[in-house]
Backbone and ligand atoms as CSV (ligand in chain L), in Angstrom:
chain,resi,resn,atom,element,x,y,z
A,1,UNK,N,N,-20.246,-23.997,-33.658
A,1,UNK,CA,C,-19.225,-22.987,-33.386
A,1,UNK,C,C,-19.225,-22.633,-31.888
A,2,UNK,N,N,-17.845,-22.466,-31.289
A,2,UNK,CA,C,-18.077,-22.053,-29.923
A,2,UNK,C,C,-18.232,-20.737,-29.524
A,3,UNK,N,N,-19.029,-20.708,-29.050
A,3,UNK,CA,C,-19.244,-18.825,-28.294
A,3,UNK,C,C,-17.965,-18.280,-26.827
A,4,UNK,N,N,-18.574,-17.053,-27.280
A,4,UNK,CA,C,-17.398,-16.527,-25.865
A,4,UNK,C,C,-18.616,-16.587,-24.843
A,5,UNK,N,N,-17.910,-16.803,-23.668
A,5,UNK,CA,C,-19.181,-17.443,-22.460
A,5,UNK,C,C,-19.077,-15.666,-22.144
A,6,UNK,N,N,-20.352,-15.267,-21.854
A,6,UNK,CA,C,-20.376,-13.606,-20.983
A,6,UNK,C,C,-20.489,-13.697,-20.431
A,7,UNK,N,N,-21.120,-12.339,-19.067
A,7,UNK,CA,C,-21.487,-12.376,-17.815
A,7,UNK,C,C,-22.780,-12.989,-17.931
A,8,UNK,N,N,-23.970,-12.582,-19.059
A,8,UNK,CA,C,-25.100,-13.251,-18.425
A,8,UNK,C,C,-25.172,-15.403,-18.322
A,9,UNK,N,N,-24.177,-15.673,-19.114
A,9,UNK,CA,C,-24.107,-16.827,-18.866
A,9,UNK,C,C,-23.484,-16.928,-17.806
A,10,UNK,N,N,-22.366,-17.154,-17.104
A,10,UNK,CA,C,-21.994,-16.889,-15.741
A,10,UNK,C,C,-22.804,-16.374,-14.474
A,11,UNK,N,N,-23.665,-15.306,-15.454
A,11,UNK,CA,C,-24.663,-15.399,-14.334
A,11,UNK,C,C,-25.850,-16.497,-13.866
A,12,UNK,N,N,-26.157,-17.097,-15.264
A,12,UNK,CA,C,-27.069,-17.997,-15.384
A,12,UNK,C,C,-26.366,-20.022,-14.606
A,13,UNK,N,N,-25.339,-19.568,-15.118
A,13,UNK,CA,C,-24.163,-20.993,-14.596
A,13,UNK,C,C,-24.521,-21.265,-12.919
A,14,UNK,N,N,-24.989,-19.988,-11.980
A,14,UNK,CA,C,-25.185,-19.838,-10.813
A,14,UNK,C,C,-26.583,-19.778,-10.331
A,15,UNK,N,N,-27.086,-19.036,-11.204
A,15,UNK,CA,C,-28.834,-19.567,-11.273
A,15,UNK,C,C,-29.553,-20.848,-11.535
A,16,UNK,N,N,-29.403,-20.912,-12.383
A,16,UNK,CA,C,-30.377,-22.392,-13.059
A,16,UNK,C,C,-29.264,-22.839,-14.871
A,17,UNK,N,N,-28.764,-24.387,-14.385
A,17,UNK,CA,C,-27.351,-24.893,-15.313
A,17,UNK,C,C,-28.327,-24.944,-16.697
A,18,UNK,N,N,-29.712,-24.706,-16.156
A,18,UNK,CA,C,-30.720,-25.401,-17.533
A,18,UNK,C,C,-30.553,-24.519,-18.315
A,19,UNK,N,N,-31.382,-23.159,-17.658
A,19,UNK,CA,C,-31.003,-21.701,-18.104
A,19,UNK,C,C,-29.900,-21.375,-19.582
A,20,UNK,N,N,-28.966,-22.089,-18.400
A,20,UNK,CA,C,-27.260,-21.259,-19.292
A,20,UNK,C,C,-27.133,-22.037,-20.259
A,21,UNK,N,N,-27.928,-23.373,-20.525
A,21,UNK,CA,C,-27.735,-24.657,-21.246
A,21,UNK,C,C,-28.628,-23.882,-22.442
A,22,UNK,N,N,-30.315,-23.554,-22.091
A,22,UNK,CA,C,-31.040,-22.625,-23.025
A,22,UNK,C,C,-30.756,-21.472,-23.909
A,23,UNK,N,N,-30.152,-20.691,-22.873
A,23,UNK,CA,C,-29.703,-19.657,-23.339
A,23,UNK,C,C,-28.340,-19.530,-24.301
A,24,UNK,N,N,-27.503,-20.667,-24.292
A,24,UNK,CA,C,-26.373,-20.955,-25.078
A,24,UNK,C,C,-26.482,-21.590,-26.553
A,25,UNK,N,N,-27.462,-21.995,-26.196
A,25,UNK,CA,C,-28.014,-22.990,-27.077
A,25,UNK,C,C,-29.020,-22.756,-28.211
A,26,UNK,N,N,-30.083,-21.814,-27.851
A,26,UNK,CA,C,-31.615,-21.825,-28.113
A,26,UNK,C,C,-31.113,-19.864,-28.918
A,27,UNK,N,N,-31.683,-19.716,-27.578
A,27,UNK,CA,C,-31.999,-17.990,-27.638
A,27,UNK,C,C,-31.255,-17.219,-26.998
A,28,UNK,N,N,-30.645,-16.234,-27.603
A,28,UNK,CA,C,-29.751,-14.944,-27.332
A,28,UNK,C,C,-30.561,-14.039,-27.313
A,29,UNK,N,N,-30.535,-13.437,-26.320
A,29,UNK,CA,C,-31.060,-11.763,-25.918
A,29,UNK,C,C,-30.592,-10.744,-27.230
A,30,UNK,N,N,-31.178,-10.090,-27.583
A,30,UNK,CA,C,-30.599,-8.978,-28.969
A,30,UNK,C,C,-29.681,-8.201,-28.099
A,31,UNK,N,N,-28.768,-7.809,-28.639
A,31,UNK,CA,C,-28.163,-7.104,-28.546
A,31,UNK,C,C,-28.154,-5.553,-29.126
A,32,UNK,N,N,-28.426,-4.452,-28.488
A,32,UNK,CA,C,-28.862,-3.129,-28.576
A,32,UNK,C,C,-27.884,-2.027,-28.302
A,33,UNK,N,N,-26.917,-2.938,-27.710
A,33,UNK,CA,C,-25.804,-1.756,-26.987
A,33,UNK,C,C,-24.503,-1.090,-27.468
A,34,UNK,N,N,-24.331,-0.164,-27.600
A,34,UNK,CA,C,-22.963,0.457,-28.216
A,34,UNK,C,C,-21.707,-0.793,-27.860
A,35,UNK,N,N,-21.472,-0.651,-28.917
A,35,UNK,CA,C,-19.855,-1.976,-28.934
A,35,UNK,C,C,-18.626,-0.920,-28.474
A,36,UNK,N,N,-18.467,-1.052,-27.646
A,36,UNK,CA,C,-16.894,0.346,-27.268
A,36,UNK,C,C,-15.404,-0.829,-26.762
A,37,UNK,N,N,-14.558,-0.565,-27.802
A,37,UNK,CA,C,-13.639,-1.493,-27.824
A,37,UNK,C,C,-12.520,-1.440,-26.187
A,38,UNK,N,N,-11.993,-2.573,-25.824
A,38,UNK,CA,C,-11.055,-2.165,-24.642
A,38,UNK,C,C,-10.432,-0.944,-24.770
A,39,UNK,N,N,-9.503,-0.707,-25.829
A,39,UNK,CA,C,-9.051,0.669,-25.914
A,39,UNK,C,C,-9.602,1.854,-25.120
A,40,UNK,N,N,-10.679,1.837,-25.458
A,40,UNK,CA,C,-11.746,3.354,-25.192
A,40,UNK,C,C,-11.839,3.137,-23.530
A,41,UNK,N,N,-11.627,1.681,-22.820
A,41,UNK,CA,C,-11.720,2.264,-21.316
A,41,UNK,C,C,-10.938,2.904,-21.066
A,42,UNK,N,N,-10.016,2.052,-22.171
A,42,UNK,CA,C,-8.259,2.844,-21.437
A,42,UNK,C,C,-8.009,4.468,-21.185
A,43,UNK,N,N,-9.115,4.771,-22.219
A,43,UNK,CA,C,-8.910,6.319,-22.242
A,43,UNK,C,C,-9.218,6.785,-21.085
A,44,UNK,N,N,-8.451,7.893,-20.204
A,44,UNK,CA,C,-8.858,8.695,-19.687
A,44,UNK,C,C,-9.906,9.445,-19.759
A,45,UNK,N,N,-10.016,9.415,-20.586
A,45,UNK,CA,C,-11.405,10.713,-20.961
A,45,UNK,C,C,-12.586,10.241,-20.496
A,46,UNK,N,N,-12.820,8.833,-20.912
A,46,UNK,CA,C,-13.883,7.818,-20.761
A,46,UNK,C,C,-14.352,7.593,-19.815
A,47,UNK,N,N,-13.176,7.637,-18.626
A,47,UNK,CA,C,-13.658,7.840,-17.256
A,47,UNK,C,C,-14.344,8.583,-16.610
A,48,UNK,N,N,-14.312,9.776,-17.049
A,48,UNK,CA,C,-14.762,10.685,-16.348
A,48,UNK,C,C,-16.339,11.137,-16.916
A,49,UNK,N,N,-17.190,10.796,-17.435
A,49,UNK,CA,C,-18.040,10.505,-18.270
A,49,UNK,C,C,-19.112,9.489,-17.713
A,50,UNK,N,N,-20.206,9.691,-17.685
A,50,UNK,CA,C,-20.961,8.395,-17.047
A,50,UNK,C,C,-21.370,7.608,-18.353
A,51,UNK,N,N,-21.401,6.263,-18.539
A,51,UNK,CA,C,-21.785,5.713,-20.304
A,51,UNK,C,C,-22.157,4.572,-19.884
A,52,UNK,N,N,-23.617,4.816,-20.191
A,52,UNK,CA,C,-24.613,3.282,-20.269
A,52,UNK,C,C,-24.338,1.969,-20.778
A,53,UNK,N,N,-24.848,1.303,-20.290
A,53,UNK,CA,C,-24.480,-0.249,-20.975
A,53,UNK,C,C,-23.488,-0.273,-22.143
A,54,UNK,N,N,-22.218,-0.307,-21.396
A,54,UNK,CA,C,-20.833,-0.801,-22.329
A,54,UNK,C,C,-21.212,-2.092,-22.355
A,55,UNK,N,N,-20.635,-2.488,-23.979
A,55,UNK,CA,C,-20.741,-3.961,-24.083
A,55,UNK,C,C,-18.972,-3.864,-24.892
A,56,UNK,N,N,-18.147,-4.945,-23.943
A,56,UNK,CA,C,-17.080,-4.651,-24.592
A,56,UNK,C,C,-16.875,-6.306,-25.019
A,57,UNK,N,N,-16.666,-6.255,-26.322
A,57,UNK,CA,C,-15.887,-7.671,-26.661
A,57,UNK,C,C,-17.008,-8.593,-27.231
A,58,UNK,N,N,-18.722,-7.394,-27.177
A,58,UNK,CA,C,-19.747,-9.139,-27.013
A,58,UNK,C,C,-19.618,-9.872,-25.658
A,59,UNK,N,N,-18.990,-9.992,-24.537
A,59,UNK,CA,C,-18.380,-10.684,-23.292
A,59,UNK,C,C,-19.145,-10.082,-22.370
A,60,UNK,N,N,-18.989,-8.847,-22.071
A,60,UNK,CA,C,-19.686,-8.310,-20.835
A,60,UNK,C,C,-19.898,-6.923,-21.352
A,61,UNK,N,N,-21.143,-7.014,-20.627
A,61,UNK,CA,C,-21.999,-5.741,-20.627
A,61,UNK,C,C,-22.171,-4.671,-19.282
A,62,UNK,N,N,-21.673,-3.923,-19.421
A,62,UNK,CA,C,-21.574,-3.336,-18.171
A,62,UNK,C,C,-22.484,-1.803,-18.203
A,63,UNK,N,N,-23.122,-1.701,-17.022
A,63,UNK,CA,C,-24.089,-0.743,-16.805
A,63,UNK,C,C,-23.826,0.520,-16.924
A,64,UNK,N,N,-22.582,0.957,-16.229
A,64,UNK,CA,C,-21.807,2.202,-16.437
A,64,UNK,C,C,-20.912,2.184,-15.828
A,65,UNK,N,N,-20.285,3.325,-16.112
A,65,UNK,CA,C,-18.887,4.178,-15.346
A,65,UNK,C,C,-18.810,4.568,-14.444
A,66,UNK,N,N,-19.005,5.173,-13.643
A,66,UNK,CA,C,-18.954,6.502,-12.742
A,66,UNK,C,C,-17.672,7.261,-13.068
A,67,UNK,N,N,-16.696,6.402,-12.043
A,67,UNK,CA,C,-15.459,7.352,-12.143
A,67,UNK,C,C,-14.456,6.009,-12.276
A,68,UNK,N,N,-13.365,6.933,-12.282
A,68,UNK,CA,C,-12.197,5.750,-13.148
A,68,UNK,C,C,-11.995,4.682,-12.245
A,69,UNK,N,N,-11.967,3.440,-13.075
A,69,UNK,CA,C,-11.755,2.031,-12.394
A,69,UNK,C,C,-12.694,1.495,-11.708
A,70,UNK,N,N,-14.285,2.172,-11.664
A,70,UNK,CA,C,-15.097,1.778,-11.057
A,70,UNK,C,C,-16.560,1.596,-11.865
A,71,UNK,N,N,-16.474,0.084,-12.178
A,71,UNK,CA,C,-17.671,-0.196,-12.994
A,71,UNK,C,C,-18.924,-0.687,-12.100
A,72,UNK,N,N,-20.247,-0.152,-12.620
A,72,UNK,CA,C,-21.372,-0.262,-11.730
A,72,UNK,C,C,-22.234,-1.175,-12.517
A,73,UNK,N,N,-22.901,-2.378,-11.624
A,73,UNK,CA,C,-23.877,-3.068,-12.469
A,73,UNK,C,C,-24.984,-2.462,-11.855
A,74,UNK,N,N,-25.755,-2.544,-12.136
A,74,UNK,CA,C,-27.354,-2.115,-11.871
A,74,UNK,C,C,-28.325,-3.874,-11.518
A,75,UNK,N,N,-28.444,-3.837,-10.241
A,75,UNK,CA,C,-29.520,-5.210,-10.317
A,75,UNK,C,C,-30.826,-4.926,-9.394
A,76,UNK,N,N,-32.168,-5.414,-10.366
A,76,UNK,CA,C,-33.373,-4.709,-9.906
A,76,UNK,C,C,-33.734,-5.548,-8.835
A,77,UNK,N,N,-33.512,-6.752,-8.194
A,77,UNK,CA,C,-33.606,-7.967,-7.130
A,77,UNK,C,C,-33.450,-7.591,-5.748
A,78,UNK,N,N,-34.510,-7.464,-5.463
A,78,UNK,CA,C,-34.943,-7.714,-3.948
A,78,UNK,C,C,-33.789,-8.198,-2.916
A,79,UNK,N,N,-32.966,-9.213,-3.701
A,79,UNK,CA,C,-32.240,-9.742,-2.603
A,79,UNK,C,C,-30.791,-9.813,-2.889
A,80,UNK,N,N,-29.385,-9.661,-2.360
A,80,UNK,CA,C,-28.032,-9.692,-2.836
A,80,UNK,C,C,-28.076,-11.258,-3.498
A,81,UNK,N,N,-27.498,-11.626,-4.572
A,81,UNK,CA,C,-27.638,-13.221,-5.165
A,81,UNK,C,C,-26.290,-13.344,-4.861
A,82,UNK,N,N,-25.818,-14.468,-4.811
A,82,UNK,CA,C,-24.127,-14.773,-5.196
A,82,UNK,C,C,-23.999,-14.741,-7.045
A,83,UNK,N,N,-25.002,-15.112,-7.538
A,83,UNK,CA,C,-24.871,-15.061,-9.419
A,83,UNK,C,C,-24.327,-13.907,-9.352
A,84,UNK,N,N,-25.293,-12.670,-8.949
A,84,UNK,CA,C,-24.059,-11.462,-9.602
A,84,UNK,C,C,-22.984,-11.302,-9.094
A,85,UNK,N,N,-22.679,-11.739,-8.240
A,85,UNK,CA,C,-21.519,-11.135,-7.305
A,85,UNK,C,C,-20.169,-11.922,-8.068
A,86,UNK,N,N,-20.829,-13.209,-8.530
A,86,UNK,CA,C,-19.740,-13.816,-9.705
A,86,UNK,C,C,-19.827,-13.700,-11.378
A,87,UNK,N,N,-20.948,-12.849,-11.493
A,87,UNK,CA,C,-20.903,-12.326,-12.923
A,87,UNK,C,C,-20.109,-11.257,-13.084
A,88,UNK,N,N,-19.922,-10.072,-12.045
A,88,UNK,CA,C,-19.061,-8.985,-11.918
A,88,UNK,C,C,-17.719,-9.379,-11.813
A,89,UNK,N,N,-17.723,-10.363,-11.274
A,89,UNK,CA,C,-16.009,-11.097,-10.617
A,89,UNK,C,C,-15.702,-11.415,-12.277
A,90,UNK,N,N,-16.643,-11.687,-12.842
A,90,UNK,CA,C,-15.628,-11.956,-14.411
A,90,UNK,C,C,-15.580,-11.238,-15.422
A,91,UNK,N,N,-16.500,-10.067,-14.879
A,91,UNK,CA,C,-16.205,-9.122,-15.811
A,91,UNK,C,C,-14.819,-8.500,-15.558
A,92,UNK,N,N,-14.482,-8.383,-14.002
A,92,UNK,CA,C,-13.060,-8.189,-13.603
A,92,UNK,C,C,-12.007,-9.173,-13.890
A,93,UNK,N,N,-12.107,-9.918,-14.134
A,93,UNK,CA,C,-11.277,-11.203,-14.573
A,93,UNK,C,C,-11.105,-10.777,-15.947
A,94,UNK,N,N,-12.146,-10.849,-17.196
A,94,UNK,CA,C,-11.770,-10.488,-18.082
A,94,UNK,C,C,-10.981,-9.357,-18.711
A,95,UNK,N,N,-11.036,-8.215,-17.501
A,95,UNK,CA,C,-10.795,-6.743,-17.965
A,95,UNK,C,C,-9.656,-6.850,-17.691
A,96,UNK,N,N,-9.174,-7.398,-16.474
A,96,UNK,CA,C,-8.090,-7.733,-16.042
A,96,UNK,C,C,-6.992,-9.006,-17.019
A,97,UNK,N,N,-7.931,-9.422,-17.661
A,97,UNK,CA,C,-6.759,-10.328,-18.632
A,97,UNK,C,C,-7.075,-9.436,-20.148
A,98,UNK,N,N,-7.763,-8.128,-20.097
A,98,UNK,CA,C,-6.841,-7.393,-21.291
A,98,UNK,C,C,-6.098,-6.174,-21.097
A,99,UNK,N,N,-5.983,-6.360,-19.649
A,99,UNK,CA,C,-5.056,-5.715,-18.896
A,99,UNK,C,C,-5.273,-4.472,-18.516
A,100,UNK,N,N,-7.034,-4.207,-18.086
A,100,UNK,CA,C,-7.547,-3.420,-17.484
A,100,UNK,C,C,-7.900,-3.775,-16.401
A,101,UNK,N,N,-7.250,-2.983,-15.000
A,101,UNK,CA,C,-7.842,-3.557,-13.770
A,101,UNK,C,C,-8.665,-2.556,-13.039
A,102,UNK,N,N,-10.071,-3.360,-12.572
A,102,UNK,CA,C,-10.889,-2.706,-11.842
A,102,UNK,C,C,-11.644,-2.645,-11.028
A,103,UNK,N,N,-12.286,-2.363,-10.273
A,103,UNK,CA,C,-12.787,-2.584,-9.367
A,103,UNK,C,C,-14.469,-2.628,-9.459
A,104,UNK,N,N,-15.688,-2.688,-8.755
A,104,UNK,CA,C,-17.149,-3.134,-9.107
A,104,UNK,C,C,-17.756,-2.623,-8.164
A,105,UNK,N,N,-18.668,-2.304,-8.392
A,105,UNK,CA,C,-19.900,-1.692,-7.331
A,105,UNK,C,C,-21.768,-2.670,-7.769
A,106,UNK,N,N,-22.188,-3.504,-7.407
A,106,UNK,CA,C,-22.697,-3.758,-7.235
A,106,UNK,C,C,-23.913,-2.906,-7.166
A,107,UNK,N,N,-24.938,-1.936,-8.093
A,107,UNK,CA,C,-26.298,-1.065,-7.203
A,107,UNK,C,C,-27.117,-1.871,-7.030
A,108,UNK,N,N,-27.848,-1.931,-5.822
A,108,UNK,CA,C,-29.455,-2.359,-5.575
A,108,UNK,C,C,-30.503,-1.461,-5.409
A,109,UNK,N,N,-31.089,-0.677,-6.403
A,109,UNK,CA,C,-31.964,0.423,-6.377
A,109,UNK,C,C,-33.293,0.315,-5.184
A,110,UNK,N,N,-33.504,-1.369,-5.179
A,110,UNK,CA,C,-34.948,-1.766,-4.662
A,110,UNK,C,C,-34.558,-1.840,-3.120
A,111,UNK,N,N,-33.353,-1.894,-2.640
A,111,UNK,CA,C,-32.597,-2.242,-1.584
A,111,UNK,C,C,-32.003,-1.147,-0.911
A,112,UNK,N,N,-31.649,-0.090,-1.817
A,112,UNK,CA,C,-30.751,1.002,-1.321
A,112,UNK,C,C,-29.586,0.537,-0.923
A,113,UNK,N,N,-28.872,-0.603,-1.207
A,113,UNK,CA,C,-27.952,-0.742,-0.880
A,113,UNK,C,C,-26.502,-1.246,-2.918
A,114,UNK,N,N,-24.901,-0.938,-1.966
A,114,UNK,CA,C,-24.722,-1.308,-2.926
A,114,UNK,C,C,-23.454,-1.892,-2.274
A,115,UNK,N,N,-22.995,-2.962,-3.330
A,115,UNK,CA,C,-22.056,-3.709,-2.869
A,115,UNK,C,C,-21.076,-3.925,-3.792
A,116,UNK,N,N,-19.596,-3.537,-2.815
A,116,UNK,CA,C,-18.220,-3.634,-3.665
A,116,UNK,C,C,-17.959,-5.057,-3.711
A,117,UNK,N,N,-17.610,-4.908,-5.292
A,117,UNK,CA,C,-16.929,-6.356,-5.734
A,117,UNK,C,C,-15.048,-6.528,-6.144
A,118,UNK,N,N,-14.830,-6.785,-6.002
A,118,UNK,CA,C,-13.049,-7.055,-6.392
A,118,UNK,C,C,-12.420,-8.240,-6.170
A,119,UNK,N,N,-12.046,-8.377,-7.576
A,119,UNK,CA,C,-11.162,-9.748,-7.702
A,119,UNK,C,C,-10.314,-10.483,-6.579
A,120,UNK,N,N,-10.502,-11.496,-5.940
A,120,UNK,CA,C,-9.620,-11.511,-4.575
A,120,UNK,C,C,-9.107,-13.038,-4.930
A,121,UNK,N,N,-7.829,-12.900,-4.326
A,121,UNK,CA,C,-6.906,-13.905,-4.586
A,121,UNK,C,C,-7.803,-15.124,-4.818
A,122,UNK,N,N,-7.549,-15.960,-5.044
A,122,UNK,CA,C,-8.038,-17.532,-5.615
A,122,UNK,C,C,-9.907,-17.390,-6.560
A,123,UNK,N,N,-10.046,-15.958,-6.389
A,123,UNK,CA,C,-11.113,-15.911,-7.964
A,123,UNK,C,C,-10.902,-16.338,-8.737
A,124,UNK,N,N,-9.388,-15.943,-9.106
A,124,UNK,CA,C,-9.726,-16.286,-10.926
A,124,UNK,C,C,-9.796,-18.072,-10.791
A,125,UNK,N,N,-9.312,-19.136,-10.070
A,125,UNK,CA,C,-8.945,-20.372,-9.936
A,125,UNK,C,C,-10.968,-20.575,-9.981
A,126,UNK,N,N,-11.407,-20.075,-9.188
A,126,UNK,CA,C,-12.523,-20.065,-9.176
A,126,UNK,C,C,-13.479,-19.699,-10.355
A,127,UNK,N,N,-13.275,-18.486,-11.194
A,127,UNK,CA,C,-13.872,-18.656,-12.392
A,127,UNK,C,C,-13.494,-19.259,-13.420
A,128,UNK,N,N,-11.974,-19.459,-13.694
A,128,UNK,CA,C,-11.499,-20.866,-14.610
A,128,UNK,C,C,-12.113,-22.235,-14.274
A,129,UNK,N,N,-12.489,-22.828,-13.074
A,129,UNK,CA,C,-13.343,-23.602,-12.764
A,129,UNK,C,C,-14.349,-23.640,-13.799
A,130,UNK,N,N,-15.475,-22.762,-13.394
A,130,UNK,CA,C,-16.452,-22.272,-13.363
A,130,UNK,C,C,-16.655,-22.651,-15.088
A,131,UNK,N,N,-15.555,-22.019,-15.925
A,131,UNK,CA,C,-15.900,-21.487,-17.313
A,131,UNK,C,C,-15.692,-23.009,-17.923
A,132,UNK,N,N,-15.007,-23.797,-17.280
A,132,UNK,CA,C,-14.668,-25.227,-17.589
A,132,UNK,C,C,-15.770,-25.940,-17.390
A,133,UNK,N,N,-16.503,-25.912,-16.521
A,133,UNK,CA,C,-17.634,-25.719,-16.309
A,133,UNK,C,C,-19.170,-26.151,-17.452
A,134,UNK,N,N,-19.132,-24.480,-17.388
A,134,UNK,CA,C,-19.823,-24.214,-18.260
A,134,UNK,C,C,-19.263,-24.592,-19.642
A,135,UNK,N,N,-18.665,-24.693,-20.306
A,135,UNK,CA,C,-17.951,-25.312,-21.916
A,135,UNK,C,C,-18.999,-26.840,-21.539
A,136,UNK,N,N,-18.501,-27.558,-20.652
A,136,UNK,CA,C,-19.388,-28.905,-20.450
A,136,UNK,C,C,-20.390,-28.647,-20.450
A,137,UNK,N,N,-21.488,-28.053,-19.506
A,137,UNK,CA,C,-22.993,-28.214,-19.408
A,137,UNK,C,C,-22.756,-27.331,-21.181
A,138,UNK,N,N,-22.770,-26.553,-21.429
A,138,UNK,CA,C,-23.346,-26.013,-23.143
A,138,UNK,C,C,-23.094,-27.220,-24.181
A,139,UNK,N,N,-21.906,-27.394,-24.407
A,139,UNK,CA,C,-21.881,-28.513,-25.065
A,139,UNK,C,C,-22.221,-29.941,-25.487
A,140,UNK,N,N,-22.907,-30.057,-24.299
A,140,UNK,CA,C,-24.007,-31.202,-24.098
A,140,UNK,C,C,-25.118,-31.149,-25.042
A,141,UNK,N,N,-25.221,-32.274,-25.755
A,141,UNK,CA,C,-26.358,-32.105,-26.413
A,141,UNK,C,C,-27.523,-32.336,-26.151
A,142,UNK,N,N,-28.056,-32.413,-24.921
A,142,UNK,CA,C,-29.442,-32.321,-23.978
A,142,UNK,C,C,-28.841,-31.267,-22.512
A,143,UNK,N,N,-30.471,-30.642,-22.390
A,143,UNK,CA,C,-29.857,-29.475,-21.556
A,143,UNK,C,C,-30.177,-30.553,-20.014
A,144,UNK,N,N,-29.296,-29.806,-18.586
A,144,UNK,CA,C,-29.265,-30.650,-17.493
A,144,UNK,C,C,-30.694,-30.589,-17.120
A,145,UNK,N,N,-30.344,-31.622,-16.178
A,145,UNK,CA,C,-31.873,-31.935,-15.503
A,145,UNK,C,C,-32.489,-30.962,-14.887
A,146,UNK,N,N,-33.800,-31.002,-15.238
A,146,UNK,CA,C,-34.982,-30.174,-14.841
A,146,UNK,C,C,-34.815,-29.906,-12.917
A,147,UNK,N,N,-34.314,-28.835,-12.571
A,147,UNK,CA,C,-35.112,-28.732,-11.302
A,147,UNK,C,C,-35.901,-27.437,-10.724
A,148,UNK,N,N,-36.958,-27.733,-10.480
A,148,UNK,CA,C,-37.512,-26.710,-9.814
A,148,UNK,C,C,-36.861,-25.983,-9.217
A,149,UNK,N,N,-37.341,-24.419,-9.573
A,149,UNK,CA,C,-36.882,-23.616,-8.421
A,149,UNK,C,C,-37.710,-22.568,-8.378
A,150,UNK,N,N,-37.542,-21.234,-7.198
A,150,UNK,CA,C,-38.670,-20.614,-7.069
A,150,UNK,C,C,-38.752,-19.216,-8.277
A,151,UNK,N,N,-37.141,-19.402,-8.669
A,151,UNK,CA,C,-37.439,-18.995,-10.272
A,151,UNK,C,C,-38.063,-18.910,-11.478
A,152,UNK,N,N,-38.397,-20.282,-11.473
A,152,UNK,CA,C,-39.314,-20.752,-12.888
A,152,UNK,C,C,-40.374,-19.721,-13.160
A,153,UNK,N,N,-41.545,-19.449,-11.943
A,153,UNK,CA,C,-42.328,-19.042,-12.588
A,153,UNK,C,C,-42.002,-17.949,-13.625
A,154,UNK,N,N,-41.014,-17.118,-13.377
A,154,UNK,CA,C,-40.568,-15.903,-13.759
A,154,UNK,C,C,-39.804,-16.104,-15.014
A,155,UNK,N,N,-39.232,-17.257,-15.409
A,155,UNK,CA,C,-38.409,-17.581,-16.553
A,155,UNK,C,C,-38.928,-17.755,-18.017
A,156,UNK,N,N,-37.887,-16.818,-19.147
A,156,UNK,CA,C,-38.469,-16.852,-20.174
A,156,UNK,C,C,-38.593,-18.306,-20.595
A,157,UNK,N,N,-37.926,-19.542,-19.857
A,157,UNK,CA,C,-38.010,-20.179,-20.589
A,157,UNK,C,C,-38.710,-21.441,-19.646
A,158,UNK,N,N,-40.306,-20.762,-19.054
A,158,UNK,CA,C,-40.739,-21.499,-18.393
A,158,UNK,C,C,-41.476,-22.867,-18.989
A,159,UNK,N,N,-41.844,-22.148,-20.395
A,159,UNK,CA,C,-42.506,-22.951,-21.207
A,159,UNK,C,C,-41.986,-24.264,-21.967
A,160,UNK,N,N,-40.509,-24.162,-22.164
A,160,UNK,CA,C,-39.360,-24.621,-22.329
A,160,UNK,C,C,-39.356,-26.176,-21.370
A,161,UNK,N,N,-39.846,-25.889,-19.929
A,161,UNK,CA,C,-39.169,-26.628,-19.034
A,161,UNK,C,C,-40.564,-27.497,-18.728
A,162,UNK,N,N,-41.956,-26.376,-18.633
A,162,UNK,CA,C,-42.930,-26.995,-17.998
A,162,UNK,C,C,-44.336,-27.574,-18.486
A,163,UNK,N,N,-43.971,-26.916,-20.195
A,163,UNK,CA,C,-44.869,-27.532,-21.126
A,163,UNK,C,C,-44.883,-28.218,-22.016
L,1,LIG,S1,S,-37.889,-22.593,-15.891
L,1,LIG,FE1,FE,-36.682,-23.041,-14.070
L,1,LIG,S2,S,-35.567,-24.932,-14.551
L,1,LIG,FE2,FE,-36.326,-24.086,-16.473
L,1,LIG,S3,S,-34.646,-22.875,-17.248
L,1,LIG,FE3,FE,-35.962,-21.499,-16.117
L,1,LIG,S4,S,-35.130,-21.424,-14.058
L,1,LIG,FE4,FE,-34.237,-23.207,-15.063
């Protein structure tokens, strides 16, 4: 059966193809988080409200609210990645093709810094790529080739790759 690709696969598509190949494939993270349907962003009310890890659709999981049109991811990493910066880009892509448009804030708690994200002309060409993409590497019935990176040690699925 085919899955809906989310942000953490998209995020993983940019990290390690093995990863997103594992993780599509193997093992899913549980899911713990209030299901709040598109509707409920739509609400006004909703906005104004701060609300933890929205998971809308099963698709993307988003950290919170602040204020209207402005969704915040939370990332605990030392360093700005491009993965999130294109996992957020599709959470805007998606919101935006159920015809919620919005804008992203990026937090780096460890960094003090935070960084705006917004859909910019030739994204979406770029994450339709991307999701075309990914449908190939998942669907493969062997995951891509092994490469080192300075990730592994840290990966749940080190054991997966190196034992
Ligand atoms: S251990 Fe390394 S190569 Fe294997 S899935 Fe994790 S990040 Fe990718």
């Amino acid at each position: 059966m085919t899955k809906q690709i989310t942000g953490v696969m998209m995020y993983y598509y940019y990290v390690c193809k093995r990863k997103l190949w594992y993780f599509y494939n193997c093992v899913q993270m549980e899911r713990g988080n209030e299901n709040v349907e598109i509707g409920k962003l739509l609400d006004e009310n909703s906005y104004m409200r701060e609300e933890k890890h929205i998971n809308i659709g099963n698709v993307i999981n988003i950290d919170f609210l602040r204020s209207r049109g402005i969704l915040h991811e939370v990332k605990k990493s030392n360093n700005i990645e491009e993965a999130s910066v294109w996992q957020v880009k599709y959470y805007l892509y998606y919101l935006k093709n159920h015809g919620v448009e919005m804008k992203a804030k990026i937090d780096y708690p460890l960094l003090k810094q935070t960084l705006e994200v917004e859909l910019e002309p030739g994204d979406v060409s770029v994450i339709e790529n991307d999701l075309g993409n990914i449908m190939e590497i998942v669907k493969n019935p062997i995951p891509p080739i092994l490469k080192q990176s300075r990730i592994c040690k840290k990966c749940a699925y080190y054991d997966l790759c190196f034992i």
